[in-house]
LUMTI-985737 format. One line per 10 residues: for each residue x, y, z of C-alpha. Coordinates in Angstrom, 1 decimal, m for minus. Example, Ala and Ser with C-alpha at 12.3 -4.5 7.8 and 13.67 -1.06 7.14 Angstrom:
LUMTI-985737
12.3,m4.5,7.8 ~ 13.7,m1.1,7.1 $
//
This chain:
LUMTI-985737
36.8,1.8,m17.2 ~ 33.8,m0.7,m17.6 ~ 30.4,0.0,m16.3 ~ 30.7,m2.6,m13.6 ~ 33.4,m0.3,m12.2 ~ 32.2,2.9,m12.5 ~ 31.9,4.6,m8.9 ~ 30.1,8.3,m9.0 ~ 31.3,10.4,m7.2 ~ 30.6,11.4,m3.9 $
30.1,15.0,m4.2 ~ 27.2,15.3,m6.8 ~ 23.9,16.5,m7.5 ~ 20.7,14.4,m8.6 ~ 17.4,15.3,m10.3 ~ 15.0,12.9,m9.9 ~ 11.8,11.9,m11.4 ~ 9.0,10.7,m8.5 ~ 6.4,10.2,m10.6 ~ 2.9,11.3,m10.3 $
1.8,10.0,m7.0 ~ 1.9,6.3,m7.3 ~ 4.5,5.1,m5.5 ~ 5.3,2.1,m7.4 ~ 6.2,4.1,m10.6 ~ 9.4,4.9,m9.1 ~ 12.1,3.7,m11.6 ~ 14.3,1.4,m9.6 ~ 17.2,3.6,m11.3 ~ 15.6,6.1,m9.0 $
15.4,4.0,m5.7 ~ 19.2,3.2,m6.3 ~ 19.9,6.9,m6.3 ~ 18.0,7.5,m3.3 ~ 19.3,4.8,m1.5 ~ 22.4,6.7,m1.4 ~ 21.3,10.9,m1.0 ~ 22.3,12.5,1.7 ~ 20.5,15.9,1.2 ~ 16.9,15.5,m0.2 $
14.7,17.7,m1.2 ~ 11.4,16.6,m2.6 ~ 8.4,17.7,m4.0 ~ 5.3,17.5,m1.6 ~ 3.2,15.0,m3.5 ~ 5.7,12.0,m3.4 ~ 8.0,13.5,m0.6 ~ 6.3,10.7,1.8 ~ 7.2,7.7,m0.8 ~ 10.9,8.8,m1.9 $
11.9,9.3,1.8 ~ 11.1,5.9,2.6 ~ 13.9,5.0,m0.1 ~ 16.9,7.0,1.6 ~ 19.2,6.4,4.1 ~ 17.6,7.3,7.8 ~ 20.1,9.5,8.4 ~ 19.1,11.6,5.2 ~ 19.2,15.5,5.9 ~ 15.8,16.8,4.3 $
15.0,20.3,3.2 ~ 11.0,21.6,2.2 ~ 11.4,23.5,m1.7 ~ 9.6,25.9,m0.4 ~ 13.0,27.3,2.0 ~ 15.3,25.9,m0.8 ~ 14.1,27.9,m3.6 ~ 16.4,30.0,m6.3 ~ 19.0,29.1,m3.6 ~ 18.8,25.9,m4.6 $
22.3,25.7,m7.0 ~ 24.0,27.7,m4.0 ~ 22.9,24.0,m1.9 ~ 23.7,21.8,m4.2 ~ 27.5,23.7,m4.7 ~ 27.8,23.3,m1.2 ~ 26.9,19.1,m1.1 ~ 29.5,18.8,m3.9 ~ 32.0,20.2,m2.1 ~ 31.6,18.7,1.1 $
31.5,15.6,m0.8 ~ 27.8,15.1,m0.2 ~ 24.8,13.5,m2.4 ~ 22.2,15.9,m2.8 ~ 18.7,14.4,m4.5 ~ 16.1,16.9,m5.5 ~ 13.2,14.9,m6.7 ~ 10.4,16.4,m8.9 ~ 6.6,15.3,m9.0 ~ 6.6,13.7,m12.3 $
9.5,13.9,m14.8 ~ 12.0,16.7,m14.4 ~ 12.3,17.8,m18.1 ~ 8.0,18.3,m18.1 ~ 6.9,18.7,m14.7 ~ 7.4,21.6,m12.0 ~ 10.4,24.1,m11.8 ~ 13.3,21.3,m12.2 ~ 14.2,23.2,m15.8 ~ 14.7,26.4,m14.3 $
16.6,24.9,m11.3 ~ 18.9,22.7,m13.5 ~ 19.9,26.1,m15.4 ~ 20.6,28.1,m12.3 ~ 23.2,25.0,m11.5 ~ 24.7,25.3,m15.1 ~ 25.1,28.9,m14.9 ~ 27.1,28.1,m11.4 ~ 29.0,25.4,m12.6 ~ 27.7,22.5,m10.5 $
27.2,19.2,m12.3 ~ 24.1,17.1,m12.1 ~ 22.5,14.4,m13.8 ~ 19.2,13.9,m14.3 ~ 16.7,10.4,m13.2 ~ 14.0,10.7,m15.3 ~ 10.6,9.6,m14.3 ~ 6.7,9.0,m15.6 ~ 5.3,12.3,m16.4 ~ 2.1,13.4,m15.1 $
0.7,14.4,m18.2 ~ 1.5,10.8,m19.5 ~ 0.9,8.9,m16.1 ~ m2.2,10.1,m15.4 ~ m4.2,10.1,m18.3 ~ m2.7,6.1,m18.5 ~ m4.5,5.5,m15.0 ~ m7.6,7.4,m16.4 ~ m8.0,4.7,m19.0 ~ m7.4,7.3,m21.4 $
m4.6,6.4,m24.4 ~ m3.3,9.6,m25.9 ~ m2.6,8.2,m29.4 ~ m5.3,6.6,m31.5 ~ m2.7,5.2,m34.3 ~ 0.1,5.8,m36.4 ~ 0.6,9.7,m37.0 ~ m2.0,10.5,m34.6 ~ m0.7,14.0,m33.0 ~ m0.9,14.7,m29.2 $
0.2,17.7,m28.0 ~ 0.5,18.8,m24.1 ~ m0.9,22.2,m23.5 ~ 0.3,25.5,m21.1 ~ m2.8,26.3,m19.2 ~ m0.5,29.1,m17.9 ~ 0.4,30.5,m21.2 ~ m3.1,29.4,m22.4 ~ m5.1,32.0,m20.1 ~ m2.9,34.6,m20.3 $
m4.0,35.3,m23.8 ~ m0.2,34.2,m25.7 ~ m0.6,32.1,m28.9 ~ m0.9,28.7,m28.5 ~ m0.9,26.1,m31.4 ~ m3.4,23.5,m30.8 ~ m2.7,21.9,m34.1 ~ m6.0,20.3,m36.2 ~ m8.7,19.1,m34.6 ~ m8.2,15.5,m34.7 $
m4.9,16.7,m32.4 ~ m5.4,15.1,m28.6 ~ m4.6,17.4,m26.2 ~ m3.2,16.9,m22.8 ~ m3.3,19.9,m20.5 ~ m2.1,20.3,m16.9 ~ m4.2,22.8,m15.0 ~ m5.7,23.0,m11.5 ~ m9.1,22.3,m10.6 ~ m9.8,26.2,m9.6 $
m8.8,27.2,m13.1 ~ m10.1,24.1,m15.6 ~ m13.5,26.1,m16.1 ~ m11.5,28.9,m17.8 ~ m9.0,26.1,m19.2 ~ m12.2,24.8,m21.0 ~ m13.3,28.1,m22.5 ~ m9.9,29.4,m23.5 ~ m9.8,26.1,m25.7 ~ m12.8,27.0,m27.4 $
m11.8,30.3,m27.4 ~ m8.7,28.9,m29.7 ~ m11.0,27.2,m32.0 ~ m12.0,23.7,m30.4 ~ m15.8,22.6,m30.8 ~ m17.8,23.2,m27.3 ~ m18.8,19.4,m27.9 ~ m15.6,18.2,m27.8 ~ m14.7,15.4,m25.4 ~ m13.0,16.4,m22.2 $
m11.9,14.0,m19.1 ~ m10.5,16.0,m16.0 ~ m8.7,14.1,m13.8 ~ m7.5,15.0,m9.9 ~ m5.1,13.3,m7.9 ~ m3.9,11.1,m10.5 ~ m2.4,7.7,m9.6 ~ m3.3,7.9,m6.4 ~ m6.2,6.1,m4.5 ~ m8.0,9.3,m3.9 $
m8.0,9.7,m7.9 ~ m11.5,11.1,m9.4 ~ m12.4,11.2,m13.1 ~ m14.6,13.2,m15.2 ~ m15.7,13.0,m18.4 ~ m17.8,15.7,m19.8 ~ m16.9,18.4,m22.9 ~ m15.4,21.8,m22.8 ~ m18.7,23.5,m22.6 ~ m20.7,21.4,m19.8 $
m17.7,20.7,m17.7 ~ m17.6,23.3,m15.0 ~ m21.9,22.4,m14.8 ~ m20.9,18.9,m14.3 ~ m18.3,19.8,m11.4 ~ m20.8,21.7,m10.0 ~ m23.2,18.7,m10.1 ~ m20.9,16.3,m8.8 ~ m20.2,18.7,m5.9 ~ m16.9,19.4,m6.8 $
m17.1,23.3,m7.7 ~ m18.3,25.5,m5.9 ~ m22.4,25.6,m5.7 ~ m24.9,26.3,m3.0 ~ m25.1,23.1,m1.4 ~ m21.0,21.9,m2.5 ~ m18.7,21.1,0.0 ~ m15.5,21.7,m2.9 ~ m12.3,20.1,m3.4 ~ m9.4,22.5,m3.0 $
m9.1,24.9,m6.1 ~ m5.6,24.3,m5.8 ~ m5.7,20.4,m6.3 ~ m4.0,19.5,m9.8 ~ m6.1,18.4,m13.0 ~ m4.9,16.1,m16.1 ~ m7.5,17.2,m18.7 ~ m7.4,15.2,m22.1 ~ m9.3,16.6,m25.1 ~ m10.4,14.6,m28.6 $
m11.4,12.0,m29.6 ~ m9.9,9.2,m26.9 ~ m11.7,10.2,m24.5 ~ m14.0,8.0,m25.6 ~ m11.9,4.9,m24.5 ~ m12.4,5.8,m21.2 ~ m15.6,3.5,m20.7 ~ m13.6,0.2,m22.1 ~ m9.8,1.3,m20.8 ~ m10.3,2.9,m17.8 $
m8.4,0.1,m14.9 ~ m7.6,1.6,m12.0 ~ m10.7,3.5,m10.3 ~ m12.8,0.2,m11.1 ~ m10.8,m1.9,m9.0 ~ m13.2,m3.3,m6.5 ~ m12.3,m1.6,m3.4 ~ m10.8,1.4,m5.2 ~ m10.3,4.3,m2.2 ~ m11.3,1.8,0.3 $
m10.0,3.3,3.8 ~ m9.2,m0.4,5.6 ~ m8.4,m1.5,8.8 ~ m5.7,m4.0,9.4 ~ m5.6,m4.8,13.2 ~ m2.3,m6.6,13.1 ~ 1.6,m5.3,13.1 ~ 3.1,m4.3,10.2 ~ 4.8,m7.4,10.2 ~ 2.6,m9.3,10.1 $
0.2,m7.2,7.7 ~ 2.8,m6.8,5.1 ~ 1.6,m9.3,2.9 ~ m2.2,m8.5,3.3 ~ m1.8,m5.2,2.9 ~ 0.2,m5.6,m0.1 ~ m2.9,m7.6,m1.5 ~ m5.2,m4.9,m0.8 ~ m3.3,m2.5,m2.2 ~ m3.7,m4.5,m5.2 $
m7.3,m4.2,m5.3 ~ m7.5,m0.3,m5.0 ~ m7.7,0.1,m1.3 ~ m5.9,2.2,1.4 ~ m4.7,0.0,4.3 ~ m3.9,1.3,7.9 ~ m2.0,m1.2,10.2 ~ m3.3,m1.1,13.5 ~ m1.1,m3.4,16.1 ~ m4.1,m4.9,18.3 $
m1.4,m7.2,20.0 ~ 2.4,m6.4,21.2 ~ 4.6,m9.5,21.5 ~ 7.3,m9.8,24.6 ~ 9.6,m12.5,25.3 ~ 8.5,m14.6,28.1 ~ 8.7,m14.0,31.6 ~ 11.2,m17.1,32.7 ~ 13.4,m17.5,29.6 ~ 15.0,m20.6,31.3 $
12.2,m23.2,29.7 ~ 12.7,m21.9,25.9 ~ 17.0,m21.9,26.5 ~ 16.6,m25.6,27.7 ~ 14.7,m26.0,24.7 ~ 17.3,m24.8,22.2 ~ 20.0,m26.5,24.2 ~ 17.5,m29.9,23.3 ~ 17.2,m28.8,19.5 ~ 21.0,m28.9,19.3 $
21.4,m32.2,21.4 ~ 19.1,m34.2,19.3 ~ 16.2,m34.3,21.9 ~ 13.5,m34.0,19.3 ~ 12.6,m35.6,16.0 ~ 9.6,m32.5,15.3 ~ 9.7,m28.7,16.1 ~ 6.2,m27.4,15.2 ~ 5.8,m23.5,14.0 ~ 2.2,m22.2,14.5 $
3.0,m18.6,13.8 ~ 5.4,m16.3,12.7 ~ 6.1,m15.0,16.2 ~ 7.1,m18.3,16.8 ~ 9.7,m18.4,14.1 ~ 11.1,m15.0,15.1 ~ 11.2,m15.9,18.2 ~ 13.5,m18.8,18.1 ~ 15.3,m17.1,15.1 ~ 16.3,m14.7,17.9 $
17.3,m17.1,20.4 ~ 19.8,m18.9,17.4 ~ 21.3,m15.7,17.0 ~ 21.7,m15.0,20.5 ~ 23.8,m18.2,20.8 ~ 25.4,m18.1,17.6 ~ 23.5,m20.9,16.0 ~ 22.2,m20.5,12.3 ~ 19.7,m23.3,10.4 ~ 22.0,m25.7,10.1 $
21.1,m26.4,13.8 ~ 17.4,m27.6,12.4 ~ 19.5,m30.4,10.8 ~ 18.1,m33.9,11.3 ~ 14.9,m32.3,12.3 ~ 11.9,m32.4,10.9 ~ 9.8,m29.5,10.9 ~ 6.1,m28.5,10.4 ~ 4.1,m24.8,9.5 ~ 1.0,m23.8,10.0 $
0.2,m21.5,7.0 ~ 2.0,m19.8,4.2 ~ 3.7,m17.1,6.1 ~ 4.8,m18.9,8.8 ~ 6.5,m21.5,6.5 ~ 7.9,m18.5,4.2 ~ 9.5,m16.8,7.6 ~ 11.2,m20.5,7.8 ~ 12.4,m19.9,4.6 ~ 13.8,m16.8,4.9 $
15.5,m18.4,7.5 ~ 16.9,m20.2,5.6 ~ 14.7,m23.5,6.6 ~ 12.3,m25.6,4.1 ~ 9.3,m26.8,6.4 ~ 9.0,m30.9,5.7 ~ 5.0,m30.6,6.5 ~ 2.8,m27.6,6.1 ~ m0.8,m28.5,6.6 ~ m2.6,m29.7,2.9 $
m6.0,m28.6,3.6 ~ m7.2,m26.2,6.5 ~ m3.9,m23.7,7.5 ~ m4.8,m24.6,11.3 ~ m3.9,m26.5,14.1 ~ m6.3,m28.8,13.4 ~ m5.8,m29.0,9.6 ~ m1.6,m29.9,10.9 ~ m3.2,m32.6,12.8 ~ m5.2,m34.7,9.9 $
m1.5,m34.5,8.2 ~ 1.3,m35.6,10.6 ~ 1.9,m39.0,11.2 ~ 1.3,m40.9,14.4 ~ 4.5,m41.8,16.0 ~ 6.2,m45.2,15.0 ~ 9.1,m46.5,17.4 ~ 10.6,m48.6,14.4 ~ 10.9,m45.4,12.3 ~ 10.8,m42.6,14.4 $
13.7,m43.1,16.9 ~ 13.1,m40.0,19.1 ~ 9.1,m39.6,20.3 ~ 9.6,m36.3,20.9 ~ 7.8,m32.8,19.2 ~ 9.0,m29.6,20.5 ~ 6.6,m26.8,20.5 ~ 7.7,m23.4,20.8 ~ 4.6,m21.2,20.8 ~ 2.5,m18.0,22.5 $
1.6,m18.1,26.5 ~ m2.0,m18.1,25.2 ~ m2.2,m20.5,23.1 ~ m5.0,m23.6,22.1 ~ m4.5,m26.9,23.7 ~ m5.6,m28.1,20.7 ~ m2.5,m29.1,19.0 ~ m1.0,m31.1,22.2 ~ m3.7,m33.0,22.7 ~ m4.1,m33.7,19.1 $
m0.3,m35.0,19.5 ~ m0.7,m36.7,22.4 ~ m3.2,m38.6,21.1 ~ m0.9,m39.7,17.9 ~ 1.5,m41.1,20.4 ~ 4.0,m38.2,20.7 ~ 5.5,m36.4,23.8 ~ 5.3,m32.7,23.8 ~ 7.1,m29.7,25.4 ~ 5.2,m26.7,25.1 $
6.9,m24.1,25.2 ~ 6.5,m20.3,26.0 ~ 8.0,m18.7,23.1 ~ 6.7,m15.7,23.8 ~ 3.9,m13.3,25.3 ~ 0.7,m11.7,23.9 ~ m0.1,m8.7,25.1 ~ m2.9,m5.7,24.5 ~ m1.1,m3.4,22.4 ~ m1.1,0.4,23.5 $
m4.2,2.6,22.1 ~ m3.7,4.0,18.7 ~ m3.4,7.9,18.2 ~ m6.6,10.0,19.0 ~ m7.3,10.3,15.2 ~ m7.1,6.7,14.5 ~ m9.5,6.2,17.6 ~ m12.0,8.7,15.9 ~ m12.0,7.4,12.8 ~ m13.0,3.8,13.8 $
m15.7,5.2,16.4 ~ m16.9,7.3,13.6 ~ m17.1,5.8,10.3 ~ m13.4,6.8,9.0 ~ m12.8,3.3,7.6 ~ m14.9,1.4,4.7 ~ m13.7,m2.1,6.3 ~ m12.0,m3.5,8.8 ~ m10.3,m7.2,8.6 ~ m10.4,m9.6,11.6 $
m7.9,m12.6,11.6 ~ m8.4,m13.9,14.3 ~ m10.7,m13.5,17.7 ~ m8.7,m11.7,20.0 ~ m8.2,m9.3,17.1 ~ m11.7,m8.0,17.7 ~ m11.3,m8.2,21.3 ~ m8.3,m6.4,21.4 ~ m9.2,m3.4,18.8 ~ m12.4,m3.0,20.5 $
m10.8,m2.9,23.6 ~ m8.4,m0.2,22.6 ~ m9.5,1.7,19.9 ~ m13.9,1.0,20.7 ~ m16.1,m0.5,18.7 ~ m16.2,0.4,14.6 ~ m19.2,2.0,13.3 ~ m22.3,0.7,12.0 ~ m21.4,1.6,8.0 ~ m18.3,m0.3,8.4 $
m18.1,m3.2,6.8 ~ m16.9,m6.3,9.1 ~ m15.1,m9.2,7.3 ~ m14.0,m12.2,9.7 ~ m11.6,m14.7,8.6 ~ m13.7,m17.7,10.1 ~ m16.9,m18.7,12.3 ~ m15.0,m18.5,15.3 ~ m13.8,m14.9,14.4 ~ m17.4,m14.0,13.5 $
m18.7,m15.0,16.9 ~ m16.5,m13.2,18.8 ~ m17.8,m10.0,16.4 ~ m21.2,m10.8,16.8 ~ m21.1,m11.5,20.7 ~ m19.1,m7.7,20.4 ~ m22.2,m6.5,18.6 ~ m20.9,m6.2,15.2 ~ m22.6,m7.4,12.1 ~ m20.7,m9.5,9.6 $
m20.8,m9.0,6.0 ~ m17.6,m10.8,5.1 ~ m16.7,m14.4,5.4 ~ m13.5,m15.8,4.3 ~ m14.4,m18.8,2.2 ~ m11.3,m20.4,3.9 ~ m9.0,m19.3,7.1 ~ m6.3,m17.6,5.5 ~ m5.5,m14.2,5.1 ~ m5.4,m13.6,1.5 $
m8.8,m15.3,1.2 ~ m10.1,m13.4,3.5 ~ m8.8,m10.1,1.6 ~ m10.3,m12.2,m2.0 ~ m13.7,m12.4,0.2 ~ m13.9,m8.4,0.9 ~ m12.9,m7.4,m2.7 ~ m15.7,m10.0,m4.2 ~ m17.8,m8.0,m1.4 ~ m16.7,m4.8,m3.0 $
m17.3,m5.5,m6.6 ~ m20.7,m7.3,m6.2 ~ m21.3,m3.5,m4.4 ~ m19.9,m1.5,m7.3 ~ m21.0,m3.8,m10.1 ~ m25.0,m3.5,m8.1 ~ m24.6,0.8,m8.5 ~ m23.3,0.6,m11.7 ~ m26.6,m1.8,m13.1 ~ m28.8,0.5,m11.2 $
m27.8,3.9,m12.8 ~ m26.3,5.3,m8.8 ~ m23.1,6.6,m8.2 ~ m20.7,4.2,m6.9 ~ m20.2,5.4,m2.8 ~ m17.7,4.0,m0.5 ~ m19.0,2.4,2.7 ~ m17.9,5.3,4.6 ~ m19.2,8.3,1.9 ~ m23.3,7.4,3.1 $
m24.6,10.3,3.6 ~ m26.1,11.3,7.0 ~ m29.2,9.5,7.5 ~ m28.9,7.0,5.1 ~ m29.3,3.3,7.1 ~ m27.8,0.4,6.1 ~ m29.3,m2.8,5.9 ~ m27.9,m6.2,7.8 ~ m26.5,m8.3,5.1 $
//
């Protein structure tokens, strides 16, 4: 039988490597597996990003209840003809108790197969900007802090070896001395890393005799005045010589708004992109919906409109947002119609994602704006109406209930008739949850993003106003009025009005910051890490 026509079998039983935190270093052989588990059972660190991979109605169970009962679990999926996953932070063969649990099936006689994934001790020191191997031969070998400090013989090979050794913060004091203890230099170079991969990772290079001072300093191990990180939080520690790479390699915690916490007042939907793109620069997004749409109160005006589209009534339809386009996507569907309705008509975007939603729909926009992605911008772009070559005068413009006049007029003016239409409704979206609510009042988020004005009325409407160490970035003068008039200052300015250039603007923001620190000898501080008392200065 080929490969194209091999079908597993129902009944089976998966081990999975999620990687070391990251979500995107899932293997896409691994999001194909998921996609079709109907038992999971996942290891706490990545538990959040695999489940978002499965099917919805995807039975989960918490290790911690599975335990050595594990094969006795996965016996029973086979035989009801289930898919059981059980996916391992990191790789399966090097990370957690996956060994052990893949034995305990053996010796029962339930097959498995195995998904490999990125290993922590590989992942992480990657993301550190520490590479393991210096050149051809060199040796790296990947230590048993376990085995290490309970006194048993460990081989650290010669000292040019790199070592890679997986420990936990509470214990990487000990880690450090047991090393020497086995014959490594005090002075050697040592980089301890927590929460690898992740946006909350921290890096520290010191050397196995000054390193638990050095935690201690950086307020990470217990002193008199620390507030410490969980003992229990997992370390990557590196030891030799590449360590020293760190200051030219290291990538990932430079990124210019590395740990950001960031505000999105917008749906998901609509904040995929942008979010996406801040992701990309190190930050944390957190969607907040400021506006719910609802279908209009009379829906008679937009079926006569559809009725028109199909009957030839217009020559333009004009999409100003994406609600627009999903709107009368859902109205198509309702009455069976598909793009090849659009057919003979021309049609216009305002900005990228509203002309990529037509797209997805199956519909190529014939005029998206060339300069400003606005109402006006459309406006210095579409022709004025011509009764030799245009032989219907008519634009249909399906749009929200609180819309600009801006547009009509402008098409008015060009010679064309209109009917504005009430797509849909804008309303004040319900209050976030009581934590969210908190965190804006309180200084929980680095930045928050405002697209548009009603954003910042909205959010401050249902969530308050964010605190003074935030940092406000507005996508255009009118946006920064409305803040201003709000009483919030404005440190960001999208150089144009689009939503990617207004996330462009806050990492610029972010890295003129970090780069300011870094050339005058401070520690590089989130917005929302000042330390009580500390005031901030109006930029």
């Amino acid at each position: 039988m080929t490969a194209a026509g091999f079908h597993p079998p129902a009944g089976r039983c998966t081990f999975l490597g999620a990687g070391p935190g990251d979500p995107g270093l899932l293997t896409l052989r691994a999001v194909d597996v998921l996609g079709t588990a109907d038992v999971l059972i996942a290891d706490p660190l990545t538990a959040a990003a695999v489940r978002t991979h499965c099917p919805s109605g995807v039975q989960v169970i918490d290790p911690a209840d599975a335990g050595k009962e594990l094969a006795d679990l996965a016996a029973d999926a086979v035989k009801a003809g289930r898919h059981l996953v059980r996916t391992v932070d990191g790789d399966p063969g090097l990370d957690g108790c996956a060994a052990q649990e893949m034995l305990r099936c053996a010796k029962a006689g339930v097959p498995f197969e195995v998904v490999p994934g990125v290993a922590q001790s590989v992942g992480v020191p990657a993301y550190a900007g520490v590479p393991l191997r210096g050149g051809q031969g060199a040796d790296v070998r990947f230590v048993d802090a376990e085995a290490l400090l309970a006194g048993q013989v460990v081989d650290l090979g010669v000292p040019e070896t790199t070592l890679v050794v997986r420990t936990t913060l509470g214990q990487l004091p000990a880690t450090a001395n047991a090393l020497v203890a086995h014959g490594r230099k005090p002075d050697a170079a040592l980089s301890a890393t927590l929460s690898g991969t992740t946006t909350r990772q921290r890096t520290f290079t010191s050397t196995l005799a000054a390193i638990a001072a050095d935690l201690k300093a950086a307020r990470v191990l217990p002193s008199p005045v620390s507030a410490p990180v969980d003992p229990a939080t997992s370390v990557i520690a590196v030891v030799g010589a590449q360590v020293a790479h760190r200051a030219s390699h290291s990538w990932f915690e430079t990124k210019p708004l590395f740990g950001w916490n960031v505000l999105v007042p917008r749906t998901k939907e609509q904040a995929h992109g942008l979010s996406e793109q801040l992701r990309s620069y190190g930050a944390v997004p957190q969607e907040v919906p400021t506006i719910a749409v609802e279908p209009p109160r009379t829906p008679q005006q937009m079926e006569r409109a559809i009725k028109g589209l199909v009957t030839g009534r217009y020559e333009w339809i004009a999409f100003t947002s994406v609600n627009a386009v999903k709107a009368v996507r859902e109205k198509f569907e309702e009455y069976g119609l598909d793009a090849r309705a659009f057919a003979g008509i021309k049609v216009a975007a305002v900005g990228e994602t509203t002309a990529q939603a037509l797209v997805d729909f199956g519909v190529k926009p014939d005029l998206v704006p060339s300069g400003e992605q606005s109402a006006a911008g459309l406006l210095e772009d579409w022709p004025p109406y011509d009764p030799v070559f245009d032989p219907i005068d008519r634009v249909l413009l399906p749009r929200a209930d609180i819309a600009t006049e801006t547009l009509v007029a402008g098409l008015v003016e060009l010679g064309w008739e209109v009917d504005d239409v009430t797509a849909y409704r804008t309303v004040r979206a319900s209050p976030p949850p009581a934590e969210t609510r908190e965190a804006i009042k309180g200084g929980g988020f680095d930045a928050v993003l405002f697209t548009s004005s009603s954003t910042v009325r909205n959010l401050v409407g249902i969530a308050g106003k964010p605190h003074n160490v935030t940092v406000i970035a507005c996508i255009g003068p009118a946006t920064a009025k409305t803040a201003e008039e709000h009483g919030l200052r404005v440190d960001v300015m999208a150089p144009a009005p689009s939503a990617s250039a207004l996330a462009q603007a806050l990492a610029d923001f972010g890295a003129t910051r970090r780069d300011a620190a870094t050339a005058a000898g401070e520690p590089v501080y989130r917005p929302s890490e000042r330390r009580p008392g500390s005031r901030r200065k109006a930029r």
